[in-house]
MARZA-85904 format. One line per 3 residues: number of its first residue (from 1); their letters; for each residue x, y negated, z negated of C-alpha. Coordinates in Angstrom, 3 decimals, decimal comma. Layout:
N
NUM) A) X:Y:Z ~ ...
//
This chain:
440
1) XXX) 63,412:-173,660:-104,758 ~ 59,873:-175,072:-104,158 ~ 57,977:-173,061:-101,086
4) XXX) 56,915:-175,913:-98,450 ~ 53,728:-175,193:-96,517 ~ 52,655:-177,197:-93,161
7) XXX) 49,151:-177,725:-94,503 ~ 47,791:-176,301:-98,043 ~ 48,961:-173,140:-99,401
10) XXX) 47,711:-170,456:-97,994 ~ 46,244:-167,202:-99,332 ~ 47,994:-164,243:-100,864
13) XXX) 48,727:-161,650:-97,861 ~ 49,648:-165,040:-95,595 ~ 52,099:-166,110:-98,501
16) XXX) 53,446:-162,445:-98,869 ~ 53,995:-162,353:-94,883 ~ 55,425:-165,909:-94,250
19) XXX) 57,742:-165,354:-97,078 ~ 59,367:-162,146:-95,130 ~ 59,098:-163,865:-92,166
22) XXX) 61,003:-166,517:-93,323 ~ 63,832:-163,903:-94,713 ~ 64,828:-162,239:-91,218
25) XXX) 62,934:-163,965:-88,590 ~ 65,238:-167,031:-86,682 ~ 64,455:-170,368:-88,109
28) XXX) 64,070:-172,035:-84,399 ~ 60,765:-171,293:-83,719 ~ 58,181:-174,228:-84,712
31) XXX) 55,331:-172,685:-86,410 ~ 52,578:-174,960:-86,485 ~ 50,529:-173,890:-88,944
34) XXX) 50,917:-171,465:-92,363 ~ 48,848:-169,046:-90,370 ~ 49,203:-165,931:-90,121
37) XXX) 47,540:-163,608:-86,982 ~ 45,352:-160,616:-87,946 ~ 43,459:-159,876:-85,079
40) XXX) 41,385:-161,813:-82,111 ~ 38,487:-161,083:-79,703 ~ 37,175:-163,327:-76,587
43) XXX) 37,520:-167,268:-78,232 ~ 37,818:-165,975:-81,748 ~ 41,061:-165,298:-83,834
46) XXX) 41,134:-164,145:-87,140 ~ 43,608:-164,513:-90,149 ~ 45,103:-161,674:-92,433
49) XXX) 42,730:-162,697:-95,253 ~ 39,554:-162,199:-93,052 ~ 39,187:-166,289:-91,941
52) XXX) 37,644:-166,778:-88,402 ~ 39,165:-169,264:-86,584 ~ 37,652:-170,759:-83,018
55) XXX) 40,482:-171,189:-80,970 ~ 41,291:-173,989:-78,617 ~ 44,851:-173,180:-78,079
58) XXX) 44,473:-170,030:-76,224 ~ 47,524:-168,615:-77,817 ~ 49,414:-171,270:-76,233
61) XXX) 47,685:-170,988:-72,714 ~ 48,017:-167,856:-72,095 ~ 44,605:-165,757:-72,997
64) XXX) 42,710:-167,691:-70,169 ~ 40,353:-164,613:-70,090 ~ 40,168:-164,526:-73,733
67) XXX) 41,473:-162,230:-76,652 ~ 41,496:-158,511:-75,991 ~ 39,699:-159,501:-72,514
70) XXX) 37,969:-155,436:-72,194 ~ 38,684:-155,163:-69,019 ~ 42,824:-155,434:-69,267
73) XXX) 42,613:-153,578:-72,361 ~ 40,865:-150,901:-70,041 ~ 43,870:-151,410:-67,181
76) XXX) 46,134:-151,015:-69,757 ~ 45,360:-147,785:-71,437 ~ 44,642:-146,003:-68,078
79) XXX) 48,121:-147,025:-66,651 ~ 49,864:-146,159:-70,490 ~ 48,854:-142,404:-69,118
82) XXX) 50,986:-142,589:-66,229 ~ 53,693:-144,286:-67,685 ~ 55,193:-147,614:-68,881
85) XXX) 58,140:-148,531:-67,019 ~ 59,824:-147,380:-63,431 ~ 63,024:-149,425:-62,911
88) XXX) 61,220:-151,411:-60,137 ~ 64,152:-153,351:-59,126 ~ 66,100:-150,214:-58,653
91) XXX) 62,660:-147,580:-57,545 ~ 59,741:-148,303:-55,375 ~ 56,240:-148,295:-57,085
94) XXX) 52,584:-149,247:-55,813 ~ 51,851:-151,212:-58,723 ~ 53,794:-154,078:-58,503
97) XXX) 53,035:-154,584:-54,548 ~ 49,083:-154,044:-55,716 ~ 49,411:-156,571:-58,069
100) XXX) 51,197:-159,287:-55,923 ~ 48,879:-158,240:-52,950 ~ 46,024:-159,334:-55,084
103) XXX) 47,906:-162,054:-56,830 ~ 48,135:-163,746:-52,952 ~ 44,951:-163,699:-52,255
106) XXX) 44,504:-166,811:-54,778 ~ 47,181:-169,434:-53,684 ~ 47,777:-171,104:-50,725
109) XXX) 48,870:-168,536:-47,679 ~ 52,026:-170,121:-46,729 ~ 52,698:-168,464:-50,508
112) XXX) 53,590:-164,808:-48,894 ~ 56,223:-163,392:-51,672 ~ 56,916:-162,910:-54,905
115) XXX) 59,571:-162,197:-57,139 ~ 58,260:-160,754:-60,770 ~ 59,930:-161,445:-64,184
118) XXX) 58,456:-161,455:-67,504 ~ 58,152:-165,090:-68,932 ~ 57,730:-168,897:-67,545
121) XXX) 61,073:-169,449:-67,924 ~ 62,512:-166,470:-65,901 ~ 59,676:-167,703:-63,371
124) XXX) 61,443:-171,088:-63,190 ~ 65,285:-169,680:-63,521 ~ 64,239:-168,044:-60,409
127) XXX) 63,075:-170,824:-58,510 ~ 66,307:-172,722:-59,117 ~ 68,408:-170,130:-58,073
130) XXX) 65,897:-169,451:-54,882 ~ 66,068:-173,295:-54,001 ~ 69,761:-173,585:-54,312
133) XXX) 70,335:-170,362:-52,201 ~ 68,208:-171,507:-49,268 ~ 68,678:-175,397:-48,671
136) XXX) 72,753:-174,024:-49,839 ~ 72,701:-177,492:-51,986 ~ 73,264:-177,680:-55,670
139) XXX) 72,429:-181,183:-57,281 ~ 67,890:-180,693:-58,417 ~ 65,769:-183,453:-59,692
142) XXX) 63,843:-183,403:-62,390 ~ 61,356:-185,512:-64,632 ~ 61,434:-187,500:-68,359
145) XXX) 59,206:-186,257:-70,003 ~ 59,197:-182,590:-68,805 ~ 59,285:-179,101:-70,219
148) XXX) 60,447:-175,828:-68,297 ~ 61,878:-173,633:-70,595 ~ 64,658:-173,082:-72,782
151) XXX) 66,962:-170,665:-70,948 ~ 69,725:-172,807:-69,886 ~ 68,589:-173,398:-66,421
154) XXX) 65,000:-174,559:-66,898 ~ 66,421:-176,420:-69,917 ~ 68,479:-178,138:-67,628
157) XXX) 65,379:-179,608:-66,298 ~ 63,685:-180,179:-69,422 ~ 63,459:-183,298:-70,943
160) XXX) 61,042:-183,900:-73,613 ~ 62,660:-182,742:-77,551 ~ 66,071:-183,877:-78,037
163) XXX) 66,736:-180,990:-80,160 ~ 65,834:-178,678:-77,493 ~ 69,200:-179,342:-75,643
166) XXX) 71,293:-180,414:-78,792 ~ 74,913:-179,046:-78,791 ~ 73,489:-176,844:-75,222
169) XXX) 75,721:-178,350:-72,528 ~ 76,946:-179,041:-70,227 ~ 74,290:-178,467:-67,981
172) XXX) 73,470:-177,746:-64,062 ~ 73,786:-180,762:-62,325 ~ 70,001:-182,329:-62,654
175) XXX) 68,877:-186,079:-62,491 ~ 65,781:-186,967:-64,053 ~ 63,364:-189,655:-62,817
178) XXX) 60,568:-191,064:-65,025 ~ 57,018:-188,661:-65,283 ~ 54,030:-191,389:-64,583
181) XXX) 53,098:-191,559:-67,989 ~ 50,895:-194,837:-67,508 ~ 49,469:-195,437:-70,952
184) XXX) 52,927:-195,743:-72,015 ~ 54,660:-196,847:-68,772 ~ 58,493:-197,259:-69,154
187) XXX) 58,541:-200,537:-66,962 ~ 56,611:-202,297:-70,072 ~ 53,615:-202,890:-67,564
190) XXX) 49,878:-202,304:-68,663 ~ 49,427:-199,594:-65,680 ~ 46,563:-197,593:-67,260
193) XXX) 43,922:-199,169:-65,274 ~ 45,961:-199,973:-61,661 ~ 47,515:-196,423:-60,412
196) XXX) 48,734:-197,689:-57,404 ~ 51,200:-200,400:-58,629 ~ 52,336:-197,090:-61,114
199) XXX) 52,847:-194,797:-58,488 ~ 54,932:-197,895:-56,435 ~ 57,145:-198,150:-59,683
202) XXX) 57,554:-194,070:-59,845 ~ 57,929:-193,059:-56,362 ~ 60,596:-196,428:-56,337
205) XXX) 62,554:-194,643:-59,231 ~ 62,289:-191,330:-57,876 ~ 64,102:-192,094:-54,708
208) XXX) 66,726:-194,087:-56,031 ~ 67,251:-190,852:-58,428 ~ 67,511:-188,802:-55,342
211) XXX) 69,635:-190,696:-53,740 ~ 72,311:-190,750:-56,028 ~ 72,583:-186,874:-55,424
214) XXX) 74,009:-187,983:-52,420 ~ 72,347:-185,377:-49,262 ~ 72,981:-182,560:-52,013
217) XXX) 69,745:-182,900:-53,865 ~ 67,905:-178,753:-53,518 ~ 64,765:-179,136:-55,093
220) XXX) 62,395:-181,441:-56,908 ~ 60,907:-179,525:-59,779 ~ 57,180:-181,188:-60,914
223) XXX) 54,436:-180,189:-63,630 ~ 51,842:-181,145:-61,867 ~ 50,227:-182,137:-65,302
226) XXX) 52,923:-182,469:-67,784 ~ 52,075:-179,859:-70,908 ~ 54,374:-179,618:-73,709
229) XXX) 55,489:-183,817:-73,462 ~ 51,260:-184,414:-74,152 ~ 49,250:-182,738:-70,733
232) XXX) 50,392:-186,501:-68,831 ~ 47,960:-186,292:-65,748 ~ 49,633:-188,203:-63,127
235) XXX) 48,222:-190,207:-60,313 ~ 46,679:-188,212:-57,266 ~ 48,977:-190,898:-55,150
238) XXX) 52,115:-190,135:-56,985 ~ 51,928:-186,235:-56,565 ~ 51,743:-187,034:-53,063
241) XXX) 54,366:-189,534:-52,433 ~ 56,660:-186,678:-54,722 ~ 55,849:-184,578:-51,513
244) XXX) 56,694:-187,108:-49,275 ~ 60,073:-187,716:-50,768 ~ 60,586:-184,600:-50,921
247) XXX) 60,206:-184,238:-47,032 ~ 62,500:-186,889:-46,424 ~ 65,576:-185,755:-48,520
250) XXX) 64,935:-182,737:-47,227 ~ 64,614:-181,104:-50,093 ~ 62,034:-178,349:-51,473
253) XXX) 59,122:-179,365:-53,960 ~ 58,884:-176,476:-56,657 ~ 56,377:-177,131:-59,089
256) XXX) 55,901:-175,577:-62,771 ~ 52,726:-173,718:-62,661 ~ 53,408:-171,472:-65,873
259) XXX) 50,957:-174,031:-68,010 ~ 48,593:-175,350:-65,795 ~ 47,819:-172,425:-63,237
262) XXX) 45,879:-169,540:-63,737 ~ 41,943:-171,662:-63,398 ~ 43,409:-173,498:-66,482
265) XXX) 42,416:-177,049:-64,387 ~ 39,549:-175,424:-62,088 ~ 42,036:-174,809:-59,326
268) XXX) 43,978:-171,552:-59,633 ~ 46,711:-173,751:-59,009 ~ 46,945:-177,040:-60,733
271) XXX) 48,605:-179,191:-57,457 ~ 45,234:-178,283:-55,696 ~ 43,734:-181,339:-57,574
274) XXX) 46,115:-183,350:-56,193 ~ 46,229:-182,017:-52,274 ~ 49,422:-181,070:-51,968
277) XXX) 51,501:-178,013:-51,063 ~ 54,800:-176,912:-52,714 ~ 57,366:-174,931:-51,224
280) XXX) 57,939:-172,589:-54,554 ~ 55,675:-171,965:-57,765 ~ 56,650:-170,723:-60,959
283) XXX) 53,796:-168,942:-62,580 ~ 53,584:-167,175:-65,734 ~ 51,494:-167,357:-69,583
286) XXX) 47,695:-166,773:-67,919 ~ 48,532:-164,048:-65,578 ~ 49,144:-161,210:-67,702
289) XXX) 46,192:-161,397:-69,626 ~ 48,352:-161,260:-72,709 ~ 51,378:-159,455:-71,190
292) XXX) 54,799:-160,570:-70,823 ~ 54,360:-160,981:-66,334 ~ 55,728:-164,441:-64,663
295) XXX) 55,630:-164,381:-60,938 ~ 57,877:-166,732:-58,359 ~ 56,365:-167,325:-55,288
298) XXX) 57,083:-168,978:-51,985 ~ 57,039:-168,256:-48,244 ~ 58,878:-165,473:-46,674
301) XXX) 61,319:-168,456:-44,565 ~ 62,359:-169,514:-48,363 ~ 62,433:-165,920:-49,957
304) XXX) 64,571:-164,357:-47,599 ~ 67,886:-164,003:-49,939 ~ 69,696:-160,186:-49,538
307) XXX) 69,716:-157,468:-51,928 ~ 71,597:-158,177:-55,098 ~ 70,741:-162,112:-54,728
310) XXX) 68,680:-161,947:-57,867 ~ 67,173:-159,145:-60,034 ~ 66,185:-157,854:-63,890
313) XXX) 65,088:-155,108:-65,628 ~ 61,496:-155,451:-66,593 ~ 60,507:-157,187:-63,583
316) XXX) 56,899:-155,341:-62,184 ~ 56,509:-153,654:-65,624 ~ 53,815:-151,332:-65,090
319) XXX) 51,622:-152,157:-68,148 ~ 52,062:-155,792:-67,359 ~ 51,301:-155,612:-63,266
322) XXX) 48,060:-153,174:-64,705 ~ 47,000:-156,387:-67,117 ~ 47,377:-158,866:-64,401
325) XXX) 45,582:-156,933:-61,651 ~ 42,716:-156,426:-64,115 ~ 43,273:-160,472:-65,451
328) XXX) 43,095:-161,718:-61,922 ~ 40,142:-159,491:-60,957 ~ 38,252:-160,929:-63,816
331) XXX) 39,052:-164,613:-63,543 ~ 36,915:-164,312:-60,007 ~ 34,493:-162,505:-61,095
334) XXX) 33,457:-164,487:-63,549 ~ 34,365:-167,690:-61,711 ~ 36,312:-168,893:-64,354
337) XXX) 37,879:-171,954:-62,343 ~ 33,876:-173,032:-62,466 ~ 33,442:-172,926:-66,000
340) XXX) 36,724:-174,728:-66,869 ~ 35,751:-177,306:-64,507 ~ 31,848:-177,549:-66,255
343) XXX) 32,851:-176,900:-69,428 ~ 35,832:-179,367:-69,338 ~ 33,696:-182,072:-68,163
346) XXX) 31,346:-181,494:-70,813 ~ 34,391:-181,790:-73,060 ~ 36,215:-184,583:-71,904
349) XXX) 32,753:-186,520:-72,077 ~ 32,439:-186,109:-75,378 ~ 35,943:-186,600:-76,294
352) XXX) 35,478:-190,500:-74,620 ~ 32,716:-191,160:-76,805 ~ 34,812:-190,001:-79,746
355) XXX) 37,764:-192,787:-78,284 ~ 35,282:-195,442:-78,248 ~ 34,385:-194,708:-81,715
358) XXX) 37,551:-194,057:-83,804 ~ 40,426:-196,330:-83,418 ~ 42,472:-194,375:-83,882
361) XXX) 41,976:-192,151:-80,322 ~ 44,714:-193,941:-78,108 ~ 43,804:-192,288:-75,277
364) XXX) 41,986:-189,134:-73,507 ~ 43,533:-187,121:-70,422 ~ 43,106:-183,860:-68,391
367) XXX) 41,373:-181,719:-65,773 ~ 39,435:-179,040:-66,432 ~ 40,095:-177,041:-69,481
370) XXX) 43,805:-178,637:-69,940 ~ 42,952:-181,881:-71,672 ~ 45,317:-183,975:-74,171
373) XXX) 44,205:-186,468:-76,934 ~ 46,570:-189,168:-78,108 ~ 46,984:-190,875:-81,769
376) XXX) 47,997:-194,358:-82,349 ~ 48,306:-195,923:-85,621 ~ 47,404:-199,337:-83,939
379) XXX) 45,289:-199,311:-80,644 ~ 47,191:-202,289:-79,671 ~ 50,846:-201,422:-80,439
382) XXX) 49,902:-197,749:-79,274 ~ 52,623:-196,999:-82,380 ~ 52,495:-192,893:-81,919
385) XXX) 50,382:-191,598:-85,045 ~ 52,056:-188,698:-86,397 ~ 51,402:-188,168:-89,634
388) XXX) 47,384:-188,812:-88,566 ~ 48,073:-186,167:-85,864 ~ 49,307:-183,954:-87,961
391) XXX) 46,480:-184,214:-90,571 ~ 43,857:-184,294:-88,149 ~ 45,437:-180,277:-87,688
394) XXX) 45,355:-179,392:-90,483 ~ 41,869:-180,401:-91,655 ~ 40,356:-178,821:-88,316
397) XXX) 42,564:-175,385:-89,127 ~ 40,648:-175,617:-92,319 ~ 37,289:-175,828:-90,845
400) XXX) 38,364:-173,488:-88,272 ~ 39,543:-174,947:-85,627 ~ 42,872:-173,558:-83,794
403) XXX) 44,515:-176,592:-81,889 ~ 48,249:-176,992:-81,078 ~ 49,989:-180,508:-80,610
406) XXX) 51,704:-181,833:-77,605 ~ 54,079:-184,585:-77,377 ~ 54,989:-187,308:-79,769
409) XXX) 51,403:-187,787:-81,226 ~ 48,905:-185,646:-79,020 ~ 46,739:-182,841:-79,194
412) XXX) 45,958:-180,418:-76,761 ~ 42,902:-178,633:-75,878 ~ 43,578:-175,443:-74,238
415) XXX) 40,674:-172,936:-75,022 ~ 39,761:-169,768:-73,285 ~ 38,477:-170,300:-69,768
418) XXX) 35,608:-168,459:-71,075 ~ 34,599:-171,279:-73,176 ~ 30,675:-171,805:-73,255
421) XXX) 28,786:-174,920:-74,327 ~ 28,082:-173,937:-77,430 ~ 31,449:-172,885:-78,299
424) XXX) 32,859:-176,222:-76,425 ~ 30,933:-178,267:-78,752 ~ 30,991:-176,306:-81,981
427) XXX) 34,877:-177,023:-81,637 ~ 34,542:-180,682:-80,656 ~ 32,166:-180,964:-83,929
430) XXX) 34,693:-179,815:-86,397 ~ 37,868:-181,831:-84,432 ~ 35,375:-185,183:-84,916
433) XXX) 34,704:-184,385:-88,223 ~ 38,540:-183,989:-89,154 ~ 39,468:-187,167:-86,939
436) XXX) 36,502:-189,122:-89,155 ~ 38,058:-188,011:-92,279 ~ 41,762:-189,112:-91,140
439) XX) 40,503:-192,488:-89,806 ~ 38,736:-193,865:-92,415
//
């Protein structure tokens, strides 16, 4: 049988290793890319045969601090002399209180606990099981598109693959209410330039979805920028009406941090753009430094469930709370929520003038270093371009470019927070170059 390859064939050692991955490794993954990971350092990843690769994709969001950052490595092999694990959940240990004691300090201070797991979607499975044990309600409301995870209850609220929840359910009982994506609005109205009529239509369907949970609706869950359905940045005035309905169902607002958070949009949190508070945040890629850690938080009226409520096993992992006190001591330091917010400006600049140039560009979105660009195949029909996505991937991967898509025909731009001008436009230089070449 012929080998297929996602791009061109790639060199001997990657061939030798993607041929035993493909013998033992579960076929659900998607691998982007015939690449195979040798090593990586700050902004930089390279390949098993020696290729250097700039990398806007941060492995997927989560090395906001960059590759190797020193100074977790550091934490890290100081704490791997005292040991790895202690049973938190079942033993008391300094660590984990250190690290949420410092972890407070950056949200919002009605945010005064935390419960610790190891991945986004724990952080989220958490914050559905918190919201239904405290408003004692079952029914939650979600969004289309929306991604939360694939454990099966954050993929109860995610919405964006069908084959994400094919042959899964049935699920827990969530309704889902159209995201404000406005350069494809689901109404069939041109809402890209007139956010308030969007945010009328939105906020109109959101109630009437909240409603029909009928006084048993628990939470709204919200990405306060959607990432894996294309980074959608919603209105300001729809993140705050979401608040407001929220308020009057009386039911809690728990919003998805695990992407966005973490400086990723200038704000450590990503609903900071938008002024609004929620009542739980799931938090998780960023905050490790490169270390299986995701973190639940809400106030101590919310967070007040008895022993035995909820619990795990690797929860406040020692090596992991040692990489995010370290992560989180660096990110101010170096005022990386300033440099995503420069930097990203810079970008997003840039990436206009590419949109006004190549038809192609359907449109340009983000904040800060979270920033999506969407293909058409006709700027008119906004027909999702695919196939010119996916070649515009592969010829920047070959000029050294790491990018991952997002969505039906977008690409997102996720780099290190560490990102400097230089670097920010060396990348944007070889992604125009590969989007001339597909365009012509």
């Amino acid at each position: 049988m012929k080998e297929k390859f996602i791009c061109k064939k790639p060199g001997k050692k990657s061939f030798a290793v993607i041929r035993r991955d493909r013998k033992v490794i579960s076929p659900s993954m998607t691998r982007e890319f015939d690449f195979v990971w040798q090593k990586a350092k700050g902004v930089y990843v390279w390949d098993i045969e020696g290729n250097r690769y700039l990398d806007f994709a941060a492995a997927v969001a989560v090395a906001n601090v960059g590759h190797t950052n020193p100074d977790v490595v550091k934490a890290i092999q100081q704490q791997l002399k005292k040991g790895l694990h202690a049973g938190f959940p079942d033993f008391y240990n300094e660590l984990p209180v250190k690290f949420v004691e410092t972890l407070l300090k950056f949200v919002p201070k009605h945010l005064n606990r935390a419960f610790l797991s190891n991945s986004g979607t724990e952080s989220v499975e958490a914050a559905i099981k918190l919201a239904r044990w405290h408003t004692k309600k079952s029914a939650l409301v979600a969004f289309s598109p929306s991604f939360h995870g694939r454990t099966m209850g954050s993929l109860s609220l995610t919405d964006a693959m069908p084959i994400q929840k094919e042959r899964q359910g049935p699920f827990l009982d969530v309704r889902h209410a159209p995201y404000p994506y406005c350069y494809r609005c689901p109404f069939g109205k041109q809402h890209e330039h007139d956010s308030k009529e969007c945010v009328n239509d939105y906020i109109y369907e959101l109630e009437k979805t909240i409603r029909a949970c009928k006084g048993n609706a628990a939470a709204i869950f919200l990405e306060p920028i959607a990432g894996e359905p294309g980074y959608i940045v919603p209105p300001k005035e729809f993140v705050k009406g979401v608040r407001e309905v929220a308020d009057k169902y009386n039911a809690l607002l728990c919003t998805d941090e695990v992407q966005s958070g973490c400086y990723r949009t200038g704000k450590f949190l990503a609903i900071e753009n938008f002024g609004v508070k929620a009542d739980i945040v799931s938090l998780s890629k960023a905050i490790g430094g490169g270390v299986p850690l995701g973190a639940t938080l809400a106030s101590q009226k919310i967070m007040s469930w008895p022993p035995g409520a909820h619990a795990n096993t690797f929860g406040g992992n020692l090596l992991a709370c040692a990489g995010g006190i370290a992560t989180l001591n660096y990110m101010k330091k170096r005022k990386l929520g300033e440099n995503a917010k420069k930097i990203g400006m810079h970008m997003k600049k840039r990436l206009i003038e590419m949109k006004d140039k190549y038809k192609i560009i359907g449109d340009v979105r983000g904040i800060g270093l979270m920033m999506g660009v969407e293909f058409v195949k006709d700027e008119k029909t906004k027909k999702p371009g695919v196939a010119e996505r996916k070649k515009i991937l592969c010829k920047s991967s070959e000029k050294g470019l790491l990018l991952l898509p997002a969505g039906k025909s977008a690409i997102r731009l996720s780099p290190p927070l560490i990102l400097t001008k230089a670097e920010a436009d060396l990348g944007l230089d070889i992604l125009e170059d590969s989007i001339k070449v597909v365009n012509r």
